[in-house]
C-alpha positions as CSV (number, residue, x, y, z in Angstrom):
1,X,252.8,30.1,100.1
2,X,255.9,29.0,98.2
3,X,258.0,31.0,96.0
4,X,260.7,30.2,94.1
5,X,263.9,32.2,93.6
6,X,266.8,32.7,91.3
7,X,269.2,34.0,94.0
8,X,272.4,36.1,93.5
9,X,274.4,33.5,93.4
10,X,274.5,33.0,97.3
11,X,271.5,30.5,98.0
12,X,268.6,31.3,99.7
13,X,268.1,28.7,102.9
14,X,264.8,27.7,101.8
15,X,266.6,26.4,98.7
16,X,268.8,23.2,100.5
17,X,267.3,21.2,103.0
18,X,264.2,22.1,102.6
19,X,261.9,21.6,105.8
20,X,257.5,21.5,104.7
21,X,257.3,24.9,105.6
22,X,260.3,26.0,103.1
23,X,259.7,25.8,99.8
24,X,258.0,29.2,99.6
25,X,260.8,30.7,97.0
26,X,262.5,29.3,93.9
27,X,264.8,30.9,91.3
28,X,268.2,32.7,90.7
29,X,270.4,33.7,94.1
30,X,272.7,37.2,94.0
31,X,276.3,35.8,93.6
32,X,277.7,35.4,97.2
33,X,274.7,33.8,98.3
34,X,275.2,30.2,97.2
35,X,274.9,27.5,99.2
36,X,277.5,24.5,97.8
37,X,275.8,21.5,100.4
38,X,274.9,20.1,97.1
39,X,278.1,19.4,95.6
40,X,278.9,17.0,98.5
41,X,275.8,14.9,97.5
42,X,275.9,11.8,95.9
43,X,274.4,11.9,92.4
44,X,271.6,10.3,92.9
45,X,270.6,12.6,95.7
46,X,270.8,15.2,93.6
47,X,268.2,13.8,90.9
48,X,265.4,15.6,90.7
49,X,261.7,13.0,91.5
50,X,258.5,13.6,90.2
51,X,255.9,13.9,92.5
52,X,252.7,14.1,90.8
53,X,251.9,17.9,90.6
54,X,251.4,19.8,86.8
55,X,253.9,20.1,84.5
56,X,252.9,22.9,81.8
57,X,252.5,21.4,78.4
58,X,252.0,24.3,76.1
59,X,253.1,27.4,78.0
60,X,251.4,31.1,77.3
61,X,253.7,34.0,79.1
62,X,252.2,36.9,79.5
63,X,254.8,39.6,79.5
64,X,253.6,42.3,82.4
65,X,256.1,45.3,82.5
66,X,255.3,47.4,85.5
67,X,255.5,50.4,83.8
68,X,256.5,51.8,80.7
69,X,260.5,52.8,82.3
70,X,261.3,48.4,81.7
71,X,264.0,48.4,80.2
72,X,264.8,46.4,77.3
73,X,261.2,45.6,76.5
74,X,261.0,44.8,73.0
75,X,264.5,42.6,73.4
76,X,262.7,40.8,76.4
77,X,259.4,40.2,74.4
78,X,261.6,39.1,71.2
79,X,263.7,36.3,73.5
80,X,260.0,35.0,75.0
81,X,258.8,34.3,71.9
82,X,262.5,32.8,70.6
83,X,262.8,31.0,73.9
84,X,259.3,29.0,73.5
85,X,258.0,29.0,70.2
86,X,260.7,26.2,68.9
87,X,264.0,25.3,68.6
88,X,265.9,23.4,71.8
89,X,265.5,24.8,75.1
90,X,262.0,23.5,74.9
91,X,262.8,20.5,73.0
92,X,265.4,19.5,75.7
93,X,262.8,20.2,78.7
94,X,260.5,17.7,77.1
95,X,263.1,15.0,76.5
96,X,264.3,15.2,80.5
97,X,261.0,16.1,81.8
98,X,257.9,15.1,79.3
99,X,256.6,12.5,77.3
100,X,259.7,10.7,77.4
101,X,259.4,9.7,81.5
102,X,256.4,10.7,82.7
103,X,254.0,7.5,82.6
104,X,251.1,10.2,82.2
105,X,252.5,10.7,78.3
106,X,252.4,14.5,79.6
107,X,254.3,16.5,77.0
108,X,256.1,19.6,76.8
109,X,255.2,21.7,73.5
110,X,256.5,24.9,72.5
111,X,254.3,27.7,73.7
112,X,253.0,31.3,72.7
113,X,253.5,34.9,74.2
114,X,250.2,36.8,74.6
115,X,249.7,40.2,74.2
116,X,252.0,42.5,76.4
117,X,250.9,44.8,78.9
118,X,252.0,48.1,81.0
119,X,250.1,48.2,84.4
120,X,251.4,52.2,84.6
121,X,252.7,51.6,88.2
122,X,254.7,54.5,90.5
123,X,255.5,52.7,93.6
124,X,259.1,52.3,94.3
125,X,258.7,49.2,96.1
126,X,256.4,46.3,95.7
127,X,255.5,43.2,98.4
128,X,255.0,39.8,96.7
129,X,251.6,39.7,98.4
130,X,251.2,43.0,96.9
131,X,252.0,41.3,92.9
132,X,249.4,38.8,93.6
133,X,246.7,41.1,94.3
134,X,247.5,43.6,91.0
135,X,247.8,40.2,89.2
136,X,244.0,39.3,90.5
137,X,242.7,43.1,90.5
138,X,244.0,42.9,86.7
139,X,242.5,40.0,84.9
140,X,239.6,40.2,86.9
141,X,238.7,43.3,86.4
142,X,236.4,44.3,83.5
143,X,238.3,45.9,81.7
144,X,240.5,42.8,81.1
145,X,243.4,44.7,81.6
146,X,245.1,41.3,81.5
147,X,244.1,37.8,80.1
148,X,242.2,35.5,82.1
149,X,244.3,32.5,83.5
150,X,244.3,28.9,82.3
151,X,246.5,25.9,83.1
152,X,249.1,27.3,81.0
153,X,249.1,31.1,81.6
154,X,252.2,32.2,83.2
155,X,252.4,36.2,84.1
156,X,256.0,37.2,83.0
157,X,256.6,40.4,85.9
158,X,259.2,42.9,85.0
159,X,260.6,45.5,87.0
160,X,262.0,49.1,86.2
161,X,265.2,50.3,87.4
162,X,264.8,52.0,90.9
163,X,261.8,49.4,91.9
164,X,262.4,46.8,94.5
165,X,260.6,43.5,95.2
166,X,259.9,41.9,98.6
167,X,259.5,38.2,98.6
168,X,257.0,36.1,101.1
169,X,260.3,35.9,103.2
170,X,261.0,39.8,103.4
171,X,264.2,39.7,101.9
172,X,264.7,41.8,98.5
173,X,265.5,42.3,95.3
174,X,269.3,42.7,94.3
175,X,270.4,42.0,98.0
176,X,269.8,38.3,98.2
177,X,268.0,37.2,95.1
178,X,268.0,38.5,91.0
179,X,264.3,36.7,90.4
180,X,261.3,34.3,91.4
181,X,258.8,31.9,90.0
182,X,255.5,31.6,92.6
183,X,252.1,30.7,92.5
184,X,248.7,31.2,94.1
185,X,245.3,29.9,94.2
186,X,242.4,32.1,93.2
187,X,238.9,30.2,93.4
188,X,239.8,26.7,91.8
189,X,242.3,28.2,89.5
190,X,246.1,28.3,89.9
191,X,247.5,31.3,89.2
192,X,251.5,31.3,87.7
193,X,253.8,33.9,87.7
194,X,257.7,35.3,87.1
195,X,258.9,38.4,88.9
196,X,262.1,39.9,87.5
197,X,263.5,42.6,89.1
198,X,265.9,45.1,86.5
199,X,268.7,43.7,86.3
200,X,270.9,46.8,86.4
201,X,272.2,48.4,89.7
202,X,272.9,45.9,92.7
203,X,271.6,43.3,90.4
204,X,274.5,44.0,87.8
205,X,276.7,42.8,90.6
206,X,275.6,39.3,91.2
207,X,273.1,38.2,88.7
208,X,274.7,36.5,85.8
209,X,278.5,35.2,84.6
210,X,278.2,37.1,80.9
211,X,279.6,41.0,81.0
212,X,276.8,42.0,79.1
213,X,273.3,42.5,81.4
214,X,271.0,41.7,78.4
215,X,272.8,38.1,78.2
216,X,272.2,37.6,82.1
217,X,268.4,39.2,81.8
218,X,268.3,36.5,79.4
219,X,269.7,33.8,81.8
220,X,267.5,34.3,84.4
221,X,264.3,34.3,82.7
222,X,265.2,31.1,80.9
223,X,266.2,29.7,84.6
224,X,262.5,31.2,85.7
225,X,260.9,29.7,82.3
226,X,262.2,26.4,82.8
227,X,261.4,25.9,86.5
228,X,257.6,27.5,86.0
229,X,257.3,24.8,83.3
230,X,258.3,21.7,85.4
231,X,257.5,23.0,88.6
232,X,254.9,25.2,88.5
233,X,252.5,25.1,91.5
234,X,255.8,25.4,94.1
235,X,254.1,28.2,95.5
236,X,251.2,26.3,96.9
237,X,253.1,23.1,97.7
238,X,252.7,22.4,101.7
239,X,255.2,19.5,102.1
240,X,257.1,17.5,99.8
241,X,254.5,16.3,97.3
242,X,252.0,17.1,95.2
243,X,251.3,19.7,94.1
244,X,255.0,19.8,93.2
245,X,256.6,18.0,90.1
246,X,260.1,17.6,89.2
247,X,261.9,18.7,92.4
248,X,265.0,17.8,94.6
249,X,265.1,18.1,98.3
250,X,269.1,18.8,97.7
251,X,268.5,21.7,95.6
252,X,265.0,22.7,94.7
253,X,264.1,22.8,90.8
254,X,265.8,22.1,87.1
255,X,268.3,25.4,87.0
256,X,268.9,25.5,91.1
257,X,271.9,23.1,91.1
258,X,273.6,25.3,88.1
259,X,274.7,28.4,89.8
260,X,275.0,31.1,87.3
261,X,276.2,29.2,84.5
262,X,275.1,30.1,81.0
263,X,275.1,28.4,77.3
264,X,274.1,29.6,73.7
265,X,271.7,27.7,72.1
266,X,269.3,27.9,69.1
267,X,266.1,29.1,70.0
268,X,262.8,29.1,67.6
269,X,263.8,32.6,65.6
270,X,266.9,30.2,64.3
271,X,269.1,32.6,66.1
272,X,271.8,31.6,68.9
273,X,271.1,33.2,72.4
274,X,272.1,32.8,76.3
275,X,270.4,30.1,77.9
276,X,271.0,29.0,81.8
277,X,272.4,25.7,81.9
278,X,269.9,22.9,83.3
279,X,270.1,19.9,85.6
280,X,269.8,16.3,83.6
281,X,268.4,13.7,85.9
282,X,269.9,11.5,82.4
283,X,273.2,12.8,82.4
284,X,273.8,13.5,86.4
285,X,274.8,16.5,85.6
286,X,274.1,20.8,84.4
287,X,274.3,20.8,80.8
288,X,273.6,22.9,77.9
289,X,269.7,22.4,77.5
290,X,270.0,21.1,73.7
């Protein structure tokens, strides 16, 4: 099982020299956690390779707040629907990571946000393992309490304040990491999802570079967004190759090499928001993804 994780700004081990049995967690570190190995690489060991596995061409989130105490929720389910319904966050993962290099003519297309949903959870504390299986018990139950999967369903997880997350490597939420992107088989189906802790208390301390927590809420779901989209079945890799996709066995995925820096960029409402800056394979380089 592979997760990926958007640590607090100290890096995860799993996310630089990756052994076969480490690339269980991918996304944003807490700050203090960051391992720099990278920036003694050469550039091209830093390039992120393809290696065959999906790459998401039309993206549906699913926004999933765990219960109704999420904070922010019509503000998160606003930026979603800015984030991948146009303008050039998308546009820009296409151009480094689409049609435009893959030999498969794969594309990257803006996407949709599905109907939100409230699972009405108490527990103050949550195991990944323990996601997956409400993820499963709730779009398979019938009640349809949440969408069936397809290839381009991603489950968009959001914490309240006072709930912590355990990832597959027993470390938590706000003490090493601010949010993961993972994924799981069920029957022949993949099964994508995002779990973002809230992004207040320990997380305020390490999660983000903007003073404002709704700009670095924004930055790490666009970090999450973009890594689910070009790597999305990390959490079933075994080894290095498929089923990954664009990925780097200096730094893991797109945002990984970028530490907690942030752009604003015009997203598909017309309207200028925070971003996380991405890796260009063309450019050698984190850039504003526009």
């Amino acid at each position: 099982l592979v997760i990926a994780l958007v640590i607090i700004s100290p890096v995860l081990s799993s996310k630089f020299g990756f052994s076969s049995s480490d690339i269980k967690s991918k996304g944003v570190n807490l700050l203090g956690n960051n391992d720099t190995t990278y920036q003694r690489r050469s550039l091209s060991e830093l390039s992120l390779s393809y290696y065959g596995g999906p790459v998401l061409t039309t993206i549906n989130v699913v926004p999933v707040f765990y219960n109704s105490d999420v904070q922010y929720q019509s503000e998160i389910l606003n930026y979603y629907n800015a984030l991948i319904s146009g303008g050039d966050f998308i546009a820009f993962l296409d151009s480094e990571y689409g049609s435009s290099v893959l030999q498969s003519g794969v594309k990257v297309n803006y996407g949709s946000v599905g109907s939100s949903c409230n699972l009405m959870m108490a527990q103050s504390e949550q195991s990944d393992e323990q996601i997956r299986a409400i993820l499963v018990d709730s779009f398979s139950d019938s009640a349809g309490v949440l969408p069936t999967p397809t290839d381009n369903t991603v489950y968009a997880i959001h914490m309240p304040p006072g709930v912590r997350v355990a990832d597959t490597f027993h470390t938590y939420s706000c003490q090493m990491w601010c949010s993961y992107h993972s994924s799981f088989k069920w029957g022949s189906t993949n099964i994508y999802y995002i779990v973002v802790p809230d992004q207040g208390g320990a997380c305020s301390m390490g999660c983000g570079s903007d003073p404002l927590p709704l700009n670095n809420l924004y930055s790490i779901i666009s970090h999450e967004i973009a890594e689910t989209i070009t790597n999305p079945a990390v959490g079933i890799a075994s080894g290095i190759g498929p089923p990954l996709s664009w990925w780097s066995a200096v730094f893991g995925e797109v945002a990984d090499a970028c530490g907690d820096a942030e752009d604003f960029v015009t997203l598909g409402d017309g309207n200028r928001y925070v971003v996380h800056r991405l890796w260009s394979n063309s450019r050698n380089m984190c850039v504003k993804p526009a």
